[in-house]
C-alpha positions as CSV (number, residue, x, y, z in Angstrom):
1,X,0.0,0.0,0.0
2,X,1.4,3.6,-0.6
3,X,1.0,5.7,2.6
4,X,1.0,8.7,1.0
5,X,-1.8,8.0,-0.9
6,X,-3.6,6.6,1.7
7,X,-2.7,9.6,4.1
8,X,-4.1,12.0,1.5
9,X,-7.0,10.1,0.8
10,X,-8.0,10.2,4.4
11,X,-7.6,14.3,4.5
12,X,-9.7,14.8,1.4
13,X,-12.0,12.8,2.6
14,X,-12.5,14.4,6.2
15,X,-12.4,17.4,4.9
16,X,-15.3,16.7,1.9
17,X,-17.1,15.8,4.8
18,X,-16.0,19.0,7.2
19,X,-17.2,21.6,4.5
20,X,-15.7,24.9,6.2
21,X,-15.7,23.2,9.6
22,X,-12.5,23.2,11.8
23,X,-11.7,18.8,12.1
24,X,-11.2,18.4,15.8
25,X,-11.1,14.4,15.2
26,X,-11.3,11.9,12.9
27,X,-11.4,7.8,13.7
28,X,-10.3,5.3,10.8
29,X,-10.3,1.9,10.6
30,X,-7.4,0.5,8.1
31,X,-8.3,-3.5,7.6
32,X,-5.9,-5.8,6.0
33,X,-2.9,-3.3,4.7
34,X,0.5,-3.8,6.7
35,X,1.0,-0.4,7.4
36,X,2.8,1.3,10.6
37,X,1.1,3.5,12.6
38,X,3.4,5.9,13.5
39,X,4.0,6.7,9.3
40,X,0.2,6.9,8.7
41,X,0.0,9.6,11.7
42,X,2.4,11.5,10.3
43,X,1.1,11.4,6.9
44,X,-2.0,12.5,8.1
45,X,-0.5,15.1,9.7
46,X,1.5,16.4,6.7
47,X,-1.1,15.8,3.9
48,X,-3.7,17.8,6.3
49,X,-1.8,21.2,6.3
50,X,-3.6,23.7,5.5
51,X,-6.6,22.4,5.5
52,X,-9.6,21.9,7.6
53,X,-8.0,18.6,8.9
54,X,-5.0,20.4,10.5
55,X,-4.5,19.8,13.9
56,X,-7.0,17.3,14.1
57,X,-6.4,14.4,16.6
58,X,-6.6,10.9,14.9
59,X,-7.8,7.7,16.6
60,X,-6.1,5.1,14.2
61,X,-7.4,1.9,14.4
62,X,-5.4,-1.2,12.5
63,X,-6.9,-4.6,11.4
64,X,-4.4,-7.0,9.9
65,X,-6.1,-10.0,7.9
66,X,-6.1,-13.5,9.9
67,X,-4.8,-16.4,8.9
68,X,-7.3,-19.2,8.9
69,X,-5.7,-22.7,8.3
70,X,-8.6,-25.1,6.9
71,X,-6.8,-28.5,7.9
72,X,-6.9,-27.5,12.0
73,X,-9.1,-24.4,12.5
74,X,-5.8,-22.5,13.8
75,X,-6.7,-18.5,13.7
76,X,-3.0,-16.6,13.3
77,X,-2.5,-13.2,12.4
78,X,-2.1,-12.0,9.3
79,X,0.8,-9.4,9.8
80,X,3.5,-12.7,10.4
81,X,4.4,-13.8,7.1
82,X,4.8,-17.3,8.1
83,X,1.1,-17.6,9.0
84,X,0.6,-16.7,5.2
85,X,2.2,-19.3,4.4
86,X,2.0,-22.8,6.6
87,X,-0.1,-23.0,9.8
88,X,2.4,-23.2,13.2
89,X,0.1,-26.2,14.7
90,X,-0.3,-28.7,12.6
91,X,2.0,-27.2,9.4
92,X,-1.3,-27.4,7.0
93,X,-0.7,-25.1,3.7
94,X,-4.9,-24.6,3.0
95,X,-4.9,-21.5,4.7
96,X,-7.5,-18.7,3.9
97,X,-6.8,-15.0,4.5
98,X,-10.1,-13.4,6.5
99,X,-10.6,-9.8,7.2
100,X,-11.8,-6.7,6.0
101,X,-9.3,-4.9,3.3
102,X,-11.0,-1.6,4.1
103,X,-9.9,1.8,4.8
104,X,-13.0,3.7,6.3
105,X,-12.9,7.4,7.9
106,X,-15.2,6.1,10.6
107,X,-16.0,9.3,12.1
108,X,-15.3,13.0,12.3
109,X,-15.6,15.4,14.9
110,X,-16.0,19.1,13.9
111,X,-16.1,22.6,15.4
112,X,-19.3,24.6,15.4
113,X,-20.0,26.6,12.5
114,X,-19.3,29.9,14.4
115,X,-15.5,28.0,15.2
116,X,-15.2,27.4,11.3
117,X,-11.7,28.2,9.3
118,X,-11.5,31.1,6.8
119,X,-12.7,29.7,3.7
120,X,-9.3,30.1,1.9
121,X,-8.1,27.6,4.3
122,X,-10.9,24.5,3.8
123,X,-9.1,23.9,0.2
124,X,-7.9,20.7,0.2
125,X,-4.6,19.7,-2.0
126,X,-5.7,17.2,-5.0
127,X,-4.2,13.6,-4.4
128,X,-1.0,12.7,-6.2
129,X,-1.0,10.1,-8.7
130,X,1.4,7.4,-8.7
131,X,3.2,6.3,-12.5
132,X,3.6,2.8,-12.5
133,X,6.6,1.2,-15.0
């Protein structure tokens, strides 16, 4: 997954839904994507300046897929690359990856309308695109 992307994709998204609101908070639920925390905070943080988002705390929730072997019923996370492979009880190779593959903006909190930014500063920066060889 590219964090950037993803971090910018959250901002334009909070901020569609903010209008000329101040964010205060948004929650988001990443499912599936091995991604660290700690980049996806700070990309959040960089891809929201100067916009409505700025500033805005962020309750980051992660969900790695699970790793559901057929042969023994063994649950493992998804996040250990040896789960993907072969299941550590009984060393079965039928395993199934379960989860959500989601990235959801679960929630926002906003300011009241009399609290609201300038509108010059609501504009939110268009995503980048990524070339691919």
């Amino acid at each position: 997954m590219h964090e950037v992307g993803l971090c910018e994709g959250i901002v334009a998204a909070a901020a569609s839904r903010a209008g000329d609101r101040q964010v205060r908070g948004l929650r988001v639920r990443i499912g599936g994507h091995l991604v660290d925390a700690g980049v996806i905070r700070q990309g959040v943080e960089v891809a929201a300046i100067g916009t409505v988002v700025e500033g805005a705390a962020l309750d980051l929730v992660l969900e790695p897929l699970v790793a559901h072997c057929r042969d023994c019923g063994q649950d493992a996370p998804g996040d250990v690359p040896a789960a993907m492979s072969a299941c550590a009880r009984c060393g079965g190779v039928d395993i199934e990856m379960t989860g959500s593959e989601q990235v959801i903006l679960e929630s926002i909190s906003v300011a009241a309308t009399s609290e609201a930014r300038p509108p010059q500063a609501a504009a939110v920066r268009a995503p980048v695109t990524e070339a691919r060889a």
